[in-house]
Every structure is written in structure tokens, then in C-alpha cells.
BALOBA-1460 file (C-alpha; in Angstrom, 3 decimals):
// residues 352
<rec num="1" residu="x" x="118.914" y="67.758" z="149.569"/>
<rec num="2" residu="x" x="116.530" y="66.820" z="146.779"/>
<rec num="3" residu="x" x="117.291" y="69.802" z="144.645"/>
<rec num="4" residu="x" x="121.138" y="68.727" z="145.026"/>
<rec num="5" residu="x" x="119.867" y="65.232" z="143.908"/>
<rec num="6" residu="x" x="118.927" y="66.619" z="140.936"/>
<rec num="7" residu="x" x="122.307" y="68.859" z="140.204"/>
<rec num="8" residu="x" x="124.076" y="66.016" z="140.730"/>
<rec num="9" residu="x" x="122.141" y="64.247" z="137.819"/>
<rec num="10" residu="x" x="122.257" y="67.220" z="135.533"/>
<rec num="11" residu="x" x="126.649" y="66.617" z="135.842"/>
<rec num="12" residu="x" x="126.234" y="63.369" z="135.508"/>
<rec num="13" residu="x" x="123.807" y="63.210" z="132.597"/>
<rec num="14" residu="x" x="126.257" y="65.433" z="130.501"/>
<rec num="15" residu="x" x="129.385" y="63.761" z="131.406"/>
<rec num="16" residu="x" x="128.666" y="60.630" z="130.501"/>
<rec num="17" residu="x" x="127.158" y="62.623" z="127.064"/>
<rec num="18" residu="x" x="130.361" y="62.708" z="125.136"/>
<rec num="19" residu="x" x="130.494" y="59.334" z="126.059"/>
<rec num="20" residu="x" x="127.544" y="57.703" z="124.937"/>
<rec num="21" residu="x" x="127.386" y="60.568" z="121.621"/>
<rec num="22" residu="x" x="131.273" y="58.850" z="120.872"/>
<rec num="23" residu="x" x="129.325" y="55.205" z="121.368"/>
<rec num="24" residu="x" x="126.739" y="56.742" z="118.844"/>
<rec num="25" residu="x" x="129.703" y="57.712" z="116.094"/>
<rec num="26" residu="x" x="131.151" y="54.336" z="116.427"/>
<rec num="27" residu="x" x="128.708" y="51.617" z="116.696"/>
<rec num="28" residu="x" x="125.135" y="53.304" z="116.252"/>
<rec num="29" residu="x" x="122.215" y="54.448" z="117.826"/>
<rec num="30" residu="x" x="120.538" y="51.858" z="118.854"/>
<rec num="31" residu="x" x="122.814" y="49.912" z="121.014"/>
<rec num="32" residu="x" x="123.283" y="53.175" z="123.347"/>
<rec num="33" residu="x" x="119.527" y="53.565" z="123.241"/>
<rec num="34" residu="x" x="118.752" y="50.052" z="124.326"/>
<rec num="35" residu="x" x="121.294" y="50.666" z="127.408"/>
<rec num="36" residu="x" x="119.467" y="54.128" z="127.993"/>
<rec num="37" residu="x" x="115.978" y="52.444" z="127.967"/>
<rec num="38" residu="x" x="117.120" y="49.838" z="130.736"/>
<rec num="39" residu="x" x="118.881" y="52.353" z="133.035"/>
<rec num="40" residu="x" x="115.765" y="54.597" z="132.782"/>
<rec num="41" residu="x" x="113.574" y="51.812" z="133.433"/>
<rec num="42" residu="x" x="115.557" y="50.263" z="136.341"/>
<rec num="43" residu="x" x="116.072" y="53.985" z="137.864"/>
<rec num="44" residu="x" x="112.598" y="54.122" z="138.152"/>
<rec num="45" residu="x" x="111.771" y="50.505" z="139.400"/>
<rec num="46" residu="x" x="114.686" y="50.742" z="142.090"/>
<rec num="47" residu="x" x="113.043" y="54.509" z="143.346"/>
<rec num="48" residu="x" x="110.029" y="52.628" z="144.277"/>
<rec num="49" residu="x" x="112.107" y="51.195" z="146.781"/>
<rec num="50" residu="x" x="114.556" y="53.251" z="148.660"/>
<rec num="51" residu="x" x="114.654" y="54.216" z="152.096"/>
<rec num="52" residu="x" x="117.789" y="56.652" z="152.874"/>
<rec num="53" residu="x" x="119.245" y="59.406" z="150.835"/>
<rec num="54" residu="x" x="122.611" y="57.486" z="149.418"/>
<rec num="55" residu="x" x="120.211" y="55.460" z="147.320"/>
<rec num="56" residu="x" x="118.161" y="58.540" z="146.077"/>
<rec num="57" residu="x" x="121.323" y="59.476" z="144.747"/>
<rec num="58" residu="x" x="122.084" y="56.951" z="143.192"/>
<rec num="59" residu="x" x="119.607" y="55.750" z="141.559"/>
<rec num="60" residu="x" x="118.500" y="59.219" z="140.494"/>
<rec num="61" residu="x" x="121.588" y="61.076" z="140.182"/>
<rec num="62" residu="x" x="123.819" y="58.490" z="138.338"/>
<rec num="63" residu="x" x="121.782" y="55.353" z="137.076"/>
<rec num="64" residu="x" x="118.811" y="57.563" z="135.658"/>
<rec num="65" residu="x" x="121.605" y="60.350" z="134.622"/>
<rec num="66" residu="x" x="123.251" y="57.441" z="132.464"/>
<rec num="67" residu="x" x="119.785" y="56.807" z="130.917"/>
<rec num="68" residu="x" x="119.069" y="60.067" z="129.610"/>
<rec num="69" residu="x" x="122.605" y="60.682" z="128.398"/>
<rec num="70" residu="x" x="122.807" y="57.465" z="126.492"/>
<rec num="71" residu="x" x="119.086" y="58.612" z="124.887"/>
<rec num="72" residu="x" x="118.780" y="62.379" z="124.059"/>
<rec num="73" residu="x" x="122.304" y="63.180" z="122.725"/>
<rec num="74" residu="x" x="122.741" y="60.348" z="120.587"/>
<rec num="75" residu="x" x="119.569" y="60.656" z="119.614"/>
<rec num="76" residu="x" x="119.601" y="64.032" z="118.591"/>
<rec num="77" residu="x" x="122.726" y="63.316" z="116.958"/>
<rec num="78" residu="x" x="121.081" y="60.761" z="114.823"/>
<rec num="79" residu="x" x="118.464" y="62.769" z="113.500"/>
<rec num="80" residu="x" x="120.834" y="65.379" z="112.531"/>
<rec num="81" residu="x" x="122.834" y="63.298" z="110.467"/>
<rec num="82" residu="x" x="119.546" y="61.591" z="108.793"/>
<rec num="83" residu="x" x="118.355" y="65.181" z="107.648"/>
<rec num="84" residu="x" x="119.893" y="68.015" z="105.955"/>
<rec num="85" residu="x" x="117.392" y="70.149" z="104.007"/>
<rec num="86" residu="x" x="114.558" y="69.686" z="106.441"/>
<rec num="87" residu="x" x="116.903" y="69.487" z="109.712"/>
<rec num="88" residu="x" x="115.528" y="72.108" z="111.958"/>
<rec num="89" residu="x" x="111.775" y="70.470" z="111.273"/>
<rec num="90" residu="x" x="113.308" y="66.519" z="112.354"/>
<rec num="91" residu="x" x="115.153" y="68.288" z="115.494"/>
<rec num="92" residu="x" x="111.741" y="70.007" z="116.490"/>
<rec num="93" residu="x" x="109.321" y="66.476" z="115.813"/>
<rec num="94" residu="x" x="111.925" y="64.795" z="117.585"/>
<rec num="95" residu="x" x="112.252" y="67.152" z="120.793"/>
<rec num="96" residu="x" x="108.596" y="67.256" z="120.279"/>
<rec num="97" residu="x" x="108.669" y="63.467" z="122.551"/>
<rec num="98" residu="x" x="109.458" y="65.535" z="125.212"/>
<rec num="99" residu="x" x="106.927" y="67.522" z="125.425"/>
<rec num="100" residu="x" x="104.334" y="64.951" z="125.084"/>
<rec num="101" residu="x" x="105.999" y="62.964" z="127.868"/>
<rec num="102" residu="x" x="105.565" y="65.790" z="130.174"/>
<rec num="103" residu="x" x="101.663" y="66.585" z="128.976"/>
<rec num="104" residu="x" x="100.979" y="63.045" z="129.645"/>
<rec num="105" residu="x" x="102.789" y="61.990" z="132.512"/>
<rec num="106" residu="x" x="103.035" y="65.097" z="134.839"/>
<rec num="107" residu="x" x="99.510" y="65.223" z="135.286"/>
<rec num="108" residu="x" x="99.587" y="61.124" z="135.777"/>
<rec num="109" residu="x" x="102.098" y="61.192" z="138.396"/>
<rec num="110" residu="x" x="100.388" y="63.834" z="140.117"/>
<rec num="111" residu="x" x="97.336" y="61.854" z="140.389"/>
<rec num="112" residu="x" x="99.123" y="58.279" z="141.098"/>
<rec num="113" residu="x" x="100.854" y="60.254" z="143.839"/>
<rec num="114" residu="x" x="98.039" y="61.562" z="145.335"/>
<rec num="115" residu="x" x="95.925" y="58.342" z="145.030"/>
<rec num="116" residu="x" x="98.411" y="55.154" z="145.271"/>
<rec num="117" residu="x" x="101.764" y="57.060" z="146.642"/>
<rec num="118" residu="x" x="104.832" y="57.949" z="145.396"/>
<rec num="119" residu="x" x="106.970" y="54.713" z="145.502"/>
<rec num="120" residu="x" x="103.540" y="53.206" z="143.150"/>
<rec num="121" residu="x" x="104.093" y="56.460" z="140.782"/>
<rec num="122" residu="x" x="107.835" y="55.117" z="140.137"/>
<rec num="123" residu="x" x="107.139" y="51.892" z="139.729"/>
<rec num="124" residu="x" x="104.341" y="52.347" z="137.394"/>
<rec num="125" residu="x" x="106.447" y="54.575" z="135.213"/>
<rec num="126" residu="x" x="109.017" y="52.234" z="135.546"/>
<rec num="127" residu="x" x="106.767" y="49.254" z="134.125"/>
<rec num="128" residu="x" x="105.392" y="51.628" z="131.557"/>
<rec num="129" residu="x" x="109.388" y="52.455" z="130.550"/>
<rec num="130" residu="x" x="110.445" y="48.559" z="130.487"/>
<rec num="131" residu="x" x="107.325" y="47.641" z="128.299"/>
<rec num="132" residu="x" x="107.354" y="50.526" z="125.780"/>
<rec num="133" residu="x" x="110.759" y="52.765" z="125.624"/>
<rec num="134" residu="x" x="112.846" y="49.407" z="125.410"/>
<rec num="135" residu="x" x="111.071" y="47.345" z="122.545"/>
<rec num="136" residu="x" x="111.160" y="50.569" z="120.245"/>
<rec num="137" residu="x" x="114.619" y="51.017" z="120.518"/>
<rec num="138" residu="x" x="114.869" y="48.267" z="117.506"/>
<rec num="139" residu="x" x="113.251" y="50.500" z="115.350"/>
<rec num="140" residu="x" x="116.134" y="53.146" z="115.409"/>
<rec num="141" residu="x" x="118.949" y="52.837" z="112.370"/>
<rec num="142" residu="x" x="121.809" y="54.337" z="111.596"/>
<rec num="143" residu="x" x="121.718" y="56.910" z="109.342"/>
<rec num="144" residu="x" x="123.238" y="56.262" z="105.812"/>
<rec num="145" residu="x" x="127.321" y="58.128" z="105.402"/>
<rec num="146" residu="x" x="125.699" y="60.923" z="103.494"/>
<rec num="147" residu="x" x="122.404" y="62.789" z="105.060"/>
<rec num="148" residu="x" x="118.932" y="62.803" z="103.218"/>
<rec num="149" residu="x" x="118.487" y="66.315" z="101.522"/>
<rec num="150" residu="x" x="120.398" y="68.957" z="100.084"/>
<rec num="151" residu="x" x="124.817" y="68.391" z="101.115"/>
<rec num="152" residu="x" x="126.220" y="71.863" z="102.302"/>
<rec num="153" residu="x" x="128.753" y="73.397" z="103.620"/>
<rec num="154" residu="x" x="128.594" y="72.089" z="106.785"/>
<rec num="155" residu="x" x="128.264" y="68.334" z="105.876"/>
<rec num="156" residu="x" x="130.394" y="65.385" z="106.387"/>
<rec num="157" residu="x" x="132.552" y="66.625" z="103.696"/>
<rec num="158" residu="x" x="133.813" y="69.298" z="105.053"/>
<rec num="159" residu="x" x="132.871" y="68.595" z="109.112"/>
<rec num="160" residu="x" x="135.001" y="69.900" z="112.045"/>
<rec num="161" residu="x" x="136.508" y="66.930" z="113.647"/>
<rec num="162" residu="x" x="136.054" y="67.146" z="117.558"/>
<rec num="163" residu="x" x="138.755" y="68.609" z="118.209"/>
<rec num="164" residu="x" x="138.679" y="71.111" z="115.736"/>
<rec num="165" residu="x" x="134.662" y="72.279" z="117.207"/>
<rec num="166" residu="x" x="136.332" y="73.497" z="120.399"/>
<rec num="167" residu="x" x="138.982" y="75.179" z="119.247"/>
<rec num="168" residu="x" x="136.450" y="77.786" z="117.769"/>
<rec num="169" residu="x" x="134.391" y="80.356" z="119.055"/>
<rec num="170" residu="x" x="131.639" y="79.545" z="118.023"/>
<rec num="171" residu="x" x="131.265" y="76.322" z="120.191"/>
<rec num="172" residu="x" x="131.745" y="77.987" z="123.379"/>
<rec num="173" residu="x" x="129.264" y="80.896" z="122.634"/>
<rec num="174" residu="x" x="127.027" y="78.267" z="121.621"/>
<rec num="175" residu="x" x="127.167" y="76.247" z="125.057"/>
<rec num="176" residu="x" x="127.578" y="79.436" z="127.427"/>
<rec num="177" residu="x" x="124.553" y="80.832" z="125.728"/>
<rec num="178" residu="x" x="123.015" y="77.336" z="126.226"/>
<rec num="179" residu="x" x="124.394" y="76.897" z="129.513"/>
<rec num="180" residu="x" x="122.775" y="80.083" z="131.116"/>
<rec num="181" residu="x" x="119.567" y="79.429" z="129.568"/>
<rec num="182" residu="x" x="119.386" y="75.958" z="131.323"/>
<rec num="183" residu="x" x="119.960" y="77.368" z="134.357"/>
<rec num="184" residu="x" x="117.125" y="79.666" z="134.130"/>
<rec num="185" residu="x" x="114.838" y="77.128" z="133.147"/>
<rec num="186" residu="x" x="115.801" y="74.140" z="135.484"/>
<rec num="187" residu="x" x="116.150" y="76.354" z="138.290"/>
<rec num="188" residu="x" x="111.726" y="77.026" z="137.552"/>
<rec num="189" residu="x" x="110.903" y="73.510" z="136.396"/>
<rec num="190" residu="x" x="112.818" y="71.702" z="138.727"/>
<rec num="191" residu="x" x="111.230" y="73.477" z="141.773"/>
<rec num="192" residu="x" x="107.592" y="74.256" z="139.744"/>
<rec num="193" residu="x" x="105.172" y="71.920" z="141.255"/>
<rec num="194" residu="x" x="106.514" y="73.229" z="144.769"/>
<rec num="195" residu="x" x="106.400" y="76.821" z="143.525"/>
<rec num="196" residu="x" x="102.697" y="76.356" z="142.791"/>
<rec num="197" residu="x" x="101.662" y="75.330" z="145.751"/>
<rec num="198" residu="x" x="103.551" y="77.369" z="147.756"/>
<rec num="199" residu="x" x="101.240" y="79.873" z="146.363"/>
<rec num="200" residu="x" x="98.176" y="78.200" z="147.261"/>
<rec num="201" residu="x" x="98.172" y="76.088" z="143.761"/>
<rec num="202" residu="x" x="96.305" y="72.714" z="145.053"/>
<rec num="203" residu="x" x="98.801" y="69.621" z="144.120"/>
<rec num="204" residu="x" x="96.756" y="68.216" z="141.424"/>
<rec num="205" residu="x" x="96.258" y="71.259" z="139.878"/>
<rec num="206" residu="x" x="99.991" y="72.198" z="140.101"/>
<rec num="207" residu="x" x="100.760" y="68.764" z="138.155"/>
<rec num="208" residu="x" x="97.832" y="69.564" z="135.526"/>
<rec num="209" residu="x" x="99.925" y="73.203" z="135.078"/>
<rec num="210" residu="x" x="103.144" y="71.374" z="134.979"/>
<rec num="211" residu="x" x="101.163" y="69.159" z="132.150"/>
<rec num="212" residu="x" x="100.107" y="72.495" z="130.660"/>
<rec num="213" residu="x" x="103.868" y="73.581" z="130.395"/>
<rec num="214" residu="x" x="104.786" y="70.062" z="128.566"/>
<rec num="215" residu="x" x="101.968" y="70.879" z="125.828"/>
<rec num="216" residu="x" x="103.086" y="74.417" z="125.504"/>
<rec num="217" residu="x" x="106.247" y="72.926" z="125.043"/>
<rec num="218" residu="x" x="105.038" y="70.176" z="122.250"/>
<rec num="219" residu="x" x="104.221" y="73.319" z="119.878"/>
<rec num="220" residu="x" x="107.254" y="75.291" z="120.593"/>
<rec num="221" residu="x" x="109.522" y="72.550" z="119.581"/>
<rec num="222" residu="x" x="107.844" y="71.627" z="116.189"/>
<rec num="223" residu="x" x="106.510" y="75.312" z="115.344"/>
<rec num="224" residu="x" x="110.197" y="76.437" z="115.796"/>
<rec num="225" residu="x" x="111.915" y="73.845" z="113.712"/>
<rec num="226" residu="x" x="109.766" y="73.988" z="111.053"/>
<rec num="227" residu="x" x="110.210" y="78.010" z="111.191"/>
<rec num="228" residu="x" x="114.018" y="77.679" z="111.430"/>
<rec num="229" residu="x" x="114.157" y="75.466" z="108.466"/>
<rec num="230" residu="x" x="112.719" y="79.018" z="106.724"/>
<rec num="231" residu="x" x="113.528" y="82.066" z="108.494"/>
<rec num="232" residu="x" x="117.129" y="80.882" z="110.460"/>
<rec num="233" residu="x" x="117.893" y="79.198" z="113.230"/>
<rec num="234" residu="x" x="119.836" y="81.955" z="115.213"/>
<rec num="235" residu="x" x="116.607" y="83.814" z="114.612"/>
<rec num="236" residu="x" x="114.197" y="81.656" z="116.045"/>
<rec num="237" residu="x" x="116.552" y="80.882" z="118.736"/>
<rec num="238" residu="x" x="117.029" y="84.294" z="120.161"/>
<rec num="239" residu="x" x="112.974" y="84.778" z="119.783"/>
<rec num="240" residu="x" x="112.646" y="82.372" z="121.823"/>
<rec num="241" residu="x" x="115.121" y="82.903" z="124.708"/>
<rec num="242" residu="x" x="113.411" y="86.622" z="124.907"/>
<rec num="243" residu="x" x="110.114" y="84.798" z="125.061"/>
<rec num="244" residu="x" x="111.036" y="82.735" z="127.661"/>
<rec num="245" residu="x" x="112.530" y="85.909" z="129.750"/>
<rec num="246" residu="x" x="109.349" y="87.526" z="129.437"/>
<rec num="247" residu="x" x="107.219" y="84.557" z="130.558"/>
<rec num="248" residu="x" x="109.515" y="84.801" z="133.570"/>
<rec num="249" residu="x" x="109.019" y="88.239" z="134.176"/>
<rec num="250" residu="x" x="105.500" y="87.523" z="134.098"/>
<rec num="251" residu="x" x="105.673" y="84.573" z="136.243"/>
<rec num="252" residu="x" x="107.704" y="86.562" z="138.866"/>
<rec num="253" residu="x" x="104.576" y="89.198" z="139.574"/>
<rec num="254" residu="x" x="101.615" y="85.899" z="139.395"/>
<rec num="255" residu="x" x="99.622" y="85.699" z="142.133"/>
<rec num="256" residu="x" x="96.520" y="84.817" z="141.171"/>
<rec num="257" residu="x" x="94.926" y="81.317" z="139.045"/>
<rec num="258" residu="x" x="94.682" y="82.799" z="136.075"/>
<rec num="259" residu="x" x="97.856" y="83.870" z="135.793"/>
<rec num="260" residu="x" x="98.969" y="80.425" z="135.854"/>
<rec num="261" residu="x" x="96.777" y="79.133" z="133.781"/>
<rec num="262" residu="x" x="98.492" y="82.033" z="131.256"/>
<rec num="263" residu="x" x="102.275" y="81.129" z="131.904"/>
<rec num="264" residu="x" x="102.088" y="77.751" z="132.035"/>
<rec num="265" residu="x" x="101.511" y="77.081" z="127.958"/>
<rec num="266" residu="x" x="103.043" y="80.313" z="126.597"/>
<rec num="267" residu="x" x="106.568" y="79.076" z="129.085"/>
<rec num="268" residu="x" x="105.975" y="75.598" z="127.505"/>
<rec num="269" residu="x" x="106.307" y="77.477" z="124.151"/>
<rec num="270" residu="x" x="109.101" y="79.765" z="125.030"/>
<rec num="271" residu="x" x="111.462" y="77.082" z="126.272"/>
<rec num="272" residu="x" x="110.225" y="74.484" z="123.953"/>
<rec num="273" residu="x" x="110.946" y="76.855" z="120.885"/>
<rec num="274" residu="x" x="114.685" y="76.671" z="121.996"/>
<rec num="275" residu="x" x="114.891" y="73.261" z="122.995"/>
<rec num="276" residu="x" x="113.754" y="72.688" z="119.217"/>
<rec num="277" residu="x" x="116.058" y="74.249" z="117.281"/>
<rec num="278" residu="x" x="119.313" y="74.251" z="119.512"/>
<rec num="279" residu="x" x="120.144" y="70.700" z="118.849"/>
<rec num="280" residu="x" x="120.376" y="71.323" z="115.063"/>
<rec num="281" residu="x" x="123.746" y="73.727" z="115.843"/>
<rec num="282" residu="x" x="126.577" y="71.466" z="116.367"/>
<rec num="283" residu="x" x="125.299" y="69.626" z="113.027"/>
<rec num="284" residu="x" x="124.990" y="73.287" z="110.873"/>
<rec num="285" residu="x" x="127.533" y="74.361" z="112.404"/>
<rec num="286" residu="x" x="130.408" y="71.640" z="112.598"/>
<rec num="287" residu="x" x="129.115" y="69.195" z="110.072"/>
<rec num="288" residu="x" x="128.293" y="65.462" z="110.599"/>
<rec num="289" residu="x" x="131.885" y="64.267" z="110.898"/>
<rec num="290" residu="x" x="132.051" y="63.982" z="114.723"/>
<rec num="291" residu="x" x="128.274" y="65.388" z="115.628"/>
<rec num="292" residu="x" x="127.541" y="62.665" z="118.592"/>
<rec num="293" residu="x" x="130.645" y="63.781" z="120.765"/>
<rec num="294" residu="x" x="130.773" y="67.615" z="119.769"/>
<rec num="295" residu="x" x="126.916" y="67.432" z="120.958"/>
<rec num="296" residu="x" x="127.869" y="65.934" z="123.999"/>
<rec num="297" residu="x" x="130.578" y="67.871" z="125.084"/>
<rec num="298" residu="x" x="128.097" y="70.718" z="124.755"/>
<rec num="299" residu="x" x="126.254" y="69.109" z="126.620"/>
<rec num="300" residu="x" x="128.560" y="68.917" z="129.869"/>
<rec num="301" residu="x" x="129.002" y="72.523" z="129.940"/>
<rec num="302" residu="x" x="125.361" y="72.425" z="129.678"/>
<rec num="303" residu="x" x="124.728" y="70.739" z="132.825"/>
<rec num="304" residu="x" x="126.793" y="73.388" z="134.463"/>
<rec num="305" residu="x" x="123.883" y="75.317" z="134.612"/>
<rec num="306" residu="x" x="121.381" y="72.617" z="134.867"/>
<rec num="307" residu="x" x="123.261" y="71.616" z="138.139"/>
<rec num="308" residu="x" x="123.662" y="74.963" z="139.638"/>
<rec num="309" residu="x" x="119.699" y="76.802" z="138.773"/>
<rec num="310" residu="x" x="117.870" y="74.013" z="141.102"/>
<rec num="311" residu="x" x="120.302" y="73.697" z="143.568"/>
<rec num="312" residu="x" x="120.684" y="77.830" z="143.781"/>
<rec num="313" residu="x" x="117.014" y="78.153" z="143.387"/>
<rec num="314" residu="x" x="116.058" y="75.933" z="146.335"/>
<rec num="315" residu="x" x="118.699" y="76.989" z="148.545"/>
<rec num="316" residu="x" x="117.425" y="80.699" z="148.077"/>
<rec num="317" residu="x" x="114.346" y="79.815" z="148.947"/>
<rec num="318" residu="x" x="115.106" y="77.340" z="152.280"/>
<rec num="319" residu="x" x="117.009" y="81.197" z="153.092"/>
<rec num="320" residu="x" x="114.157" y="83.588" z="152.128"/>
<rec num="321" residu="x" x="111.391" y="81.321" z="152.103"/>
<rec num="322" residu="x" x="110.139" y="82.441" z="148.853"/>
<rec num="323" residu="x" x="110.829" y="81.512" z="145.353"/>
<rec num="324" residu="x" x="110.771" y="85.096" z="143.934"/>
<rec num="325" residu="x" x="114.497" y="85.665" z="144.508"/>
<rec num="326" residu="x" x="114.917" y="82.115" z="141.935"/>
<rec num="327" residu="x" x="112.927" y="83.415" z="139.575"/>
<rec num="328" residu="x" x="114.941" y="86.685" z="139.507"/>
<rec num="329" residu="x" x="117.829" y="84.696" z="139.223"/>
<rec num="330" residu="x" x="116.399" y="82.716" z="136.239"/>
<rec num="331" residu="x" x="115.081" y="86.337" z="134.622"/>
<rec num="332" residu="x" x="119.186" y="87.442" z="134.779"/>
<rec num="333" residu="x" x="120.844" y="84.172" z="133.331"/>
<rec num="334" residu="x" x="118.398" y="84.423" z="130.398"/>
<rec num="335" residu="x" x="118.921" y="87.962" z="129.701"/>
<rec num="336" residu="x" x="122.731" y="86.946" z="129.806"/>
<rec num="337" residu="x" x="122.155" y="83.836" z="127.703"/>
<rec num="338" residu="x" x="120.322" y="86.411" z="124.980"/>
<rec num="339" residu="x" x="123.531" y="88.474" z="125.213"/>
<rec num="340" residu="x" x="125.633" y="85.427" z="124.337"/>
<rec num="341" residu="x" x="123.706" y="84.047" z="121.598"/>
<rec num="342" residu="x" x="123.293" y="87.589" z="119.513"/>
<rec num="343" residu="x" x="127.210" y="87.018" z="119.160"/>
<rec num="344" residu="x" x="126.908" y="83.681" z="117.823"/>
<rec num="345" residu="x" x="128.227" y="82.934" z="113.804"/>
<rec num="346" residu="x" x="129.222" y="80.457" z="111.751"/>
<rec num="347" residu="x" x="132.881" y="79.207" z="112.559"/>
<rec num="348" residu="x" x="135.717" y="78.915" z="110.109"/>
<rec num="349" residu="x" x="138.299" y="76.115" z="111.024"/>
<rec num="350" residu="x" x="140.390" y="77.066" z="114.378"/>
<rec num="351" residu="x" x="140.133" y="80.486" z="114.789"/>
<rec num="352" residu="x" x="142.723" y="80.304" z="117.909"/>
């Protein structure tokens, strides 16, 4: 029921993406960010106090969904369209937030659980998200009708208009590549703290591994977008899906504390190198005419996968009792997501 929960947000989050990323086109970031700050915040607050399932749900599924889709796509979006020559390097610092949300407050919810309780852990995040996330949102601005840097081919110029990005190819290899990935890695991180322990991990340990995996992830994201701004992004993309389905591979045969301590970075690096370059795409790709809502869209198909790993990955294991079958599960959608992304290229305007 939990792991359903969080399905349910992952559709959620990316239907209301277009959405908010069309918001973003029209009237700016930082109206959509403000709303996304106060759902986020008030998601958290209102978990504090639940005490049946319907309001887990809700709360969760739909009000903190709406949070994180009216933040990370039109955020993304944003920074693409501020940055042309030096694109893949803004992507990875910005991603990079991420990662040091998860190094910081994965270990700190692990220990306010254990101390103070879980309804304290929520609302203390939730204080934490009213009285810093919301007051920065001023500080985001639009960015000016021609990017910073160098104007290529993909540019406003001579952008795809929405409906032009998904009559190509290249937009649905793009998100079916990105779609299996997710499902590989939300099906592990959704269910990792759990995992852990169910191999004899101690809790606050498990949360100070689950730390480790935000920090790996911190140095994938910026390492890979300053090396896609040099070597390619399709390159450092498809290095880092087949680093991620060898951390996997390696995680699958772990058994002992050492072995954690081992896959927890190195998987923060393989998916973080990913997550840092692959929201540079629908800008490179399709230009900055229509960036917020082609990003979003992606984004739905996206949560495809990000709804069906964690809800697949716990059901297997209520049926087996054992999470090896979800990380084999995880180990094929990568390989098929690597398969997908070696076809991806460049599109030229509606191909069919």
C-alpha cells in the first residue's frame, strides 16, 4: 500500500508536469515555484497528521506530487533557456540540489525518526520547507528571449514547437529510454532503506547509506554536465546508464557491510551522472521555443516507470519475500533503457 502511494505520486507528479512547464512558458518561473514551495511544505506539515490511508494518499500522492511538478520541470526548463554554451554544466549544478537534499536530509530523517517519531520528522521538514524553499523562490527570473552563450541550431530560432517535438523520433526514444531507466532506479530507491535492513543493515545506518547515495549522486550530476558540455551528452549519458547497471549487478550479489558501503556512492554517481545531463535534451534537441511543456510531457511518460518499479518491486517482494527478484527487474529495464538510448539522434522537423 505504501509503495502504491508512491506510484500514484510518480503519475501525478508528471501529469500535472506539462502543466506547470506550460505555466513556466507563459508567465515565468517563479510564480509556479512559489505554488510548488507551498504544496511541498503543506504536504509535509499535513503528513504529520494523518491517521488512515485516504489521507496518505492524498497528501503524498497528489498535494506533494503537485509540488515537485510545479518545481523540477520548470525549473529545469529555466536553466536551459538561461544557458547555451555552458548548458550541460547549469543542468548538472542545478540537479546537483538534489543530491545535497538527500546527503543532508536522509540521514536527518533517519535520526528524527528514530529519536522524536515519524509524524515530528514531517513536520520538521515541513517547517524547514516553509522557512527556506518558499522565501528563495523570489530570487528566480525569467530568463532573457535569447539564452546566455553561443545561439545554435537548436535555439529559439529555429525550436520545435510542442507539437512538432512529438511528432519525431527522437522524443519518444528519448522518454522510453528515460522511462525504463526510472523504473530501475525508483523501483531500488524507493524500497532502499527497507532493502538494507532487510539484510541486517541497522536503520540508522541504512539512512546514513541512503545519505551516502545522495552524495554519490551530488558528483555525478555536476562531474557529468560539466563533461557533457566537452565530450557529448549522448556519451556521458549512455556511460552512465551502464554504470548504473553495473552498480546493480553488484548490489544484487551484496551481502556483507562493506559492500554497501561500496554501492551506495558509486550508485549515487551512476544515477546522478544521468539525472545531470538528461534534462539538457529537450533544450539541444528541440530548442527553447516550447522547452517547459516538451520537458513535461517527457516527463509523464517518465512517471510510467517511476509508478510501476516501486509498486512491482514491493509487490515481488510481499510474494517472494526478498528483494533480489526487484533488483533483477531493475538490472533488465536498464539494460533495455541502454538499448534505447544508443538509437537516440538529433531530430529533423516531423519525421512522420
Amino acid at each position: 500500500m505504501t509503495a502504491a502511494a508512491f506510484s500514484v505520486y510518480a503519475i501525478s507528479h508528471d501529469v500535472f508536469a506539462p502543466v506547470t512547464g506550460w505555466l513556466t512558458d507563459r508567465f515565468g518561473p517563479r510564480v509556479t515555484a512559489a505554488m510548488g514551495g507551498l504544496c511541498l511544505a503543506s504536504s509535509m506539515v499535513l503528513m504529520s497528521r494523518i491517521t488512515s490511508i485516504w489521507e496518505f494518499y492524498l497528501y503524498y500522492a497528489l498535494l506533494f506530487g503537485l509540488g515537485i511538478a510545479a518545481v523540477y520541470a520548470p525549473m529545469m526548463a529555466t536553466v536551459s533557456r538561461w544557458f547555451t554554451l555552458k548548458r550541460g554544466l547549469a543542468i548538472g549544478l542545478t540537479a546537483a540540489g538534489l543530491g545535497v537534499g538527500s546527503l543532508v536530509l536522509s540521514p536527518l530523517a533517519a535520526w528524527l525518526i528514530s529519536s522524536c517519531g515519524w509524524r515530528t520528522a514531517y513536520l520538521c521538514v515541513g517547517v524547514m520547507a516553509f522557512a527556506i524553499f518558499i522565501p528563495i523562490t523570489v530570487l528566480i527570473k525569467r530568463a532573457p528571449s535569447k539564452s546566455l552563450g553561443v545561439e545554435g541550431e537548436g535555439e529559439p530560432s529555429k525550436g520545435f514547437s510542442f507539437g512538432e517535438a512529438l511528432r519525431t523520433r527522437a522524443f519518444w526514444i528519448f522518454s522510453l529510454s528515460w522511462l525504463f531507466i526510472a523504473l530501475a532506479l525508483w523501483a531500488i530507491m524507493v524500497h532502499i532503506v527497507p532493502l538494507l535492513t532487510d539484510r541486517e543493515i541497522p536503520l540508522t545506518v541504512a539512512g546514513f547509506l541512503a545519505g551516502l547515495i545522495g552524495g554519490g549522486s551530488l558528483i555525478g550530476r555536476i562531474g557529468a554536465g560539466f563533461l557533457s558540455d566537452r565530450l557529448g551528452r549522448k556519451l556521458i549519458l549512455l556511460t552512465s546508464y551502464i554504470f548504473q547497471l553495473i552498480m546493480l549487478i553488484w548490489l544484487l550479489f551484496s551481502t556483507e557491510m562493506w559492500m554497501f558501503y561500496v554501492f551506495a556512492p558509486l550508485f549515487g554517481i551512476s544515477f546522478g551522472g544521468w539525472a545531470g545531463v538528461i534534462a539538457a535534451f529537450p533544450a539541444d534537441y528541440f530548442g527553447s521555443r516550447a522547452t517547459g511543456a516538451i520537458f513535461g510531457f517527457s516527463m509523464i511518460i517518465v512517471g510510467i516507470g517511476g509508478a510501476i518499479g516501486p509498486y512491482v518491486g514491493g509487490y515481488i517482494f510481499d510474494i517472494t519475500h526478498s528483494y533480489g527478484y526487484a533488483i533483477g527487474m531493475s538490472i533488465l529495464a536498464t539494460f533495455v533503457g541502454i538499448v534505447l538510448a544508443s538509437l537516440l539522434k538529433p531530430p529533423a522537423k516531423v519525421v512522420f
